[in-house]
N, C-alpha and C positions, 0 to 999 in steps of 0.2 A: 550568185544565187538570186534569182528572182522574188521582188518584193511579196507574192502569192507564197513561195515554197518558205520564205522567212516566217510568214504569218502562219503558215501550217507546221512549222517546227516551232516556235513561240506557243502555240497551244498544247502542241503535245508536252512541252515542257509543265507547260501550266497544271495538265492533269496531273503528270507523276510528282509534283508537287502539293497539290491538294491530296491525291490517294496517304501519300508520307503523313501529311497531318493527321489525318482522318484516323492511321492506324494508332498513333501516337508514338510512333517510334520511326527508325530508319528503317524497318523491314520491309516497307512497300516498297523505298525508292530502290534498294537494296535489289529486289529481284527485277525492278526492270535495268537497273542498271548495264545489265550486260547486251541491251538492246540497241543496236545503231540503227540512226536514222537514217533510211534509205528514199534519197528524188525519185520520185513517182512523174512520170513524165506527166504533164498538164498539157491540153489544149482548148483555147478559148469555143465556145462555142460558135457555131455558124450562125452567119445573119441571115434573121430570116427573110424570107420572101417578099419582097414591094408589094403591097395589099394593094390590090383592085380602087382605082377612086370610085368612090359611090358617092361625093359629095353632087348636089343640085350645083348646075353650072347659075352662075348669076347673070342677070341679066341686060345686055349692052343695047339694047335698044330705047330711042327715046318711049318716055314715057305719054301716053294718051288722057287726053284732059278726063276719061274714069278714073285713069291710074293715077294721077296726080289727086284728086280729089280723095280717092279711098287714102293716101297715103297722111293725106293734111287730116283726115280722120285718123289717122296713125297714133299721132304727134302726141296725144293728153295721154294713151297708153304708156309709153314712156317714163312715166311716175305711177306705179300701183302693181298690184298682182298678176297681170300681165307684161310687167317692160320687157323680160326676155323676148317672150313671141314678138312682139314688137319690134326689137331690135334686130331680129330674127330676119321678119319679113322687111324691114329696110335694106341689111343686109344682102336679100335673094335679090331685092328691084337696083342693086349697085348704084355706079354711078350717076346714071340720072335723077338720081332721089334726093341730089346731093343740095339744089337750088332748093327743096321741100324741106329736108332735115336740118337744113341750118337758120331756117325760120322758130325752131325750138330752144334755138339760143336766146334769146329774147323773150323768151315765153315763161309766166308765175311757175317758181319750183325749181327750188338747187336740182334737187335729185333728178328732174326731168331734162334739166340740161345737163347736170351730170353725164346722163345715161346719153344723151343726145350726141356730145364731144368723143366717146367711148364708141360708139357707134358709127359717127365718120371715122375715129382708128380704123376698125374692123373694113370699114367700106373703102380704103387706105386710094380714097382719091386727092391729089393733089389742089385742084379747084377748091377745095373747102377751107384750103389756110388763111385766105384773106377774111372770112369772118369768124374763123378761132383766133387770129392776129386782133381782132377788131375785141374782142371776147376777155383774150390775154391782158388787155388795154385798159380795158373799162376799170376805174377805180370804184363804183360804186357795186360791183358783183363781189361775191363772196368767194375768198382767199382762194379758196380748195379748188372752183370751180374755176377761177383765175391761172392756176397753176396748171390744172389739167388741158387746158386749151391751149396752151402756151409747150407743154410739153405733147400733143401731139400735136401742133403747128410742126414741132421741131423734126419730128418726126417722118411727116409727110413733104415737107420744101422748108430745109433749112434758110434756105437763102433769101426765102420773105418775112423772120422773122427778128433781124436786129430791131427794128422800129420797135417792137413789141419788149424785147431785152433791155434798150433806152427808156423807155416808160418806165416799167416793171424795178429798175434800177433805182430811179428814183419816190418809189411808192412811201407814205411814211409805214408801210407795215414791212417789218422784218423777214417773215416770212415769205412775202413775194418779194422780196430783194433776194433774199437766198437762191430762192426757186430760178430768177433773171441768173445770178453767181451761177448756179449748177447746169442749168439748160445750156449756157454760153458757150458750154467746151463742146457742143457737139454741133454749133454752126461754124464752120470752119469758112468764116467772111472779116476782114481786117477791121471793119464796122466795128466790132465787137471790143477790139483790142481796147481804146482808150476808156470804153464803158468800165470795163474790168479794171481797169487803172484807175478810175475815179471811184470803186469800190474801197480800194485797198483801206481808205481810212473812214472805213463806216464805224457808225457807235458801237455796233453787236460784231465781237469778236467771230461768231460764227460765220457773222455773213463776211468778213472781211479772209476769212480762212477758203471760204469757199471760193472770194474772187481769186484769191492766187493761188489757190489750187487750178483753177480751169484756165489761168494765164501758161503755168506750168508746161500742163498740158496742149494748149494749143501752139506755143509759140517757142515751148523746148530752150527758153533763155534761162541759165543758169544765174540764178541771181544769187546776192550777197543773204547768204545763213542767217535766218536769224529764229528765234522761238517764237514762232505764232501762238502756240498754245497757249502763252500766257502772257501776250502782249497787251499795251494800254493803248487808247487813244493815241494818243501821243505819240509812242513808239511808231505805229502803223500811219501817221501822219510824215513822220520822217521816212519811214522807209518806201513809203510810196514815190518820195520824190526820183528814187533810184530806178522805178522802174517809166518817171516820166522823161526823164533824162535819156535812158535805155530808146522807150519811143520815138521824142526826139529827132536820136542820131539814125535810126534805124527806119521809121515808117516811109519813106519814098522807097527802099529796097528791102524790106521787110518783104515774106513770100507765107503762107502757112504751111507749115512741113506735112508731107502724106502722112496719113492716121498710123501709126505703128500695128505691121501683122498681128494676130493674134495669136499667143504664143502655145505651141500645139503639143498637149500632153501624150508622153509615153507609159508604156508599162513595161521598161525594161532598165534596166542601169545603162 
């Protein structure tokens, strides 16, 4: 029986069991009882039709010292009652806008760099990682703003951002150490391995959870059991030595295994 026809006999139960209460006696279940449930055939609906793109194609050509100058008027938009449109019209001028919009990294206003690193996402050019790597780095920028450049750095060219993971690692704030632990697992560069390993016995149990969770993940080494959840210092001091040992014996022929498929849901038993 399919999971659909389980959940439409599950209901009909549910009624003649509520009707039964309601009457206050057996008489309602009573006269449905003589009733079998009969499969109604089901079929999924059709997909609909591929909609027309009507999006504005963006655009690839270099930009003209008007367009570069309307666009550096852009930039203070960015923080205020217009940053959508703003981010908008960066968006349509693509990648060429990209040596313009990452001059707002640097520029007074979380929220305008904020919106600015969120905006090369959308503009998903790789050229702008080296100043969200530069971005992710800065100790003196605020946490959130820190994290977000660093997590679309990862996004756009993993592979220019261990430098940024090494720093970030060592930050005294917790929180961008976590954020270097979690982003790690999705640069798939051996760079990363020993950072993760000298995670393992950070102060903050979260963050130390995080690095071997994303060692787990990247490098698929089944390591010696133990209770993260409620490890000391101490404990994650010693167990760390297992997985420098581990690197050791392994980092000249260590390889990182392909990403594991994504595992593709059915509707059927």
């Amino acid at each position: 029986m399919s999971r659909m026809m389980r959940i439409l006999l599950l209901g009909w139960l549910a009624v003649i069991t509520a009707l039964a209460a309601a009457s206050g006696s057996t008489s309602a279940f009573s006269e449905w009882a003589h009733v079998v449930p009969t499969q109604v055939p089901f079929d999924f609906p059709p997909k609909p039709d591929a909609a027309p793109d009507t999006s504005v194609p963006r655009n690839a050509k270099p930009l003209g010292p008007e367009e570069i100058q309307r666009a550096e008027a852009l930039l203070p938009l960015l923080d205020g009652k217009q940053e959508l449109w703003a981010m908008g019209e960066f968006v349509h001028l693509g990648a060429p806008v990209v040596p313009v919009l990452v001059k707002a990294l640097t520029m007074p206003g979380p929220r305008l760099r904020y919106n600015a690193i969120e905006t090369l996402l959308m503009i998903k050019d790789p050229g702008a990682v080296p100043a969200l790597v530069a971005t992710a780095k800065e100790p003196n920028e605020m946490a959130r703003v820190r994290e977000h450049a660093l997590r679309v750095a990862v996004r756009l060219d993993p592979s220019l951002v261990p430098p940024a993971i090494e720093v970030m690692a060592k930050d005294p704030n917790p929180t961008i150490r976590k954020a270097a632990a979690f982003e790690a697992r999705y640069v798939r560069k051996k760079a990363v391995i020993p950072v993760l390993i000298g995670m393992i016995p950070d102060d903050e149990r979260f963050v130390a959870l995080t690095a071997v969770q994303s060692l787990w993940l990247l490098t698929r080494h089944e390591s010696e059991m133990h209770d993260w959840d409620i490890s000391t210092k101490q404990d994650r001091v010693e167990w760390a030595q297992e997985w420098v040992e581990w690197w050791k014996t392994n980092q000249e022929i260590f390889e990182i295994p392909d990403p594991r498929a994504p595992r593709k849901r059915t509707y059927q038993e």
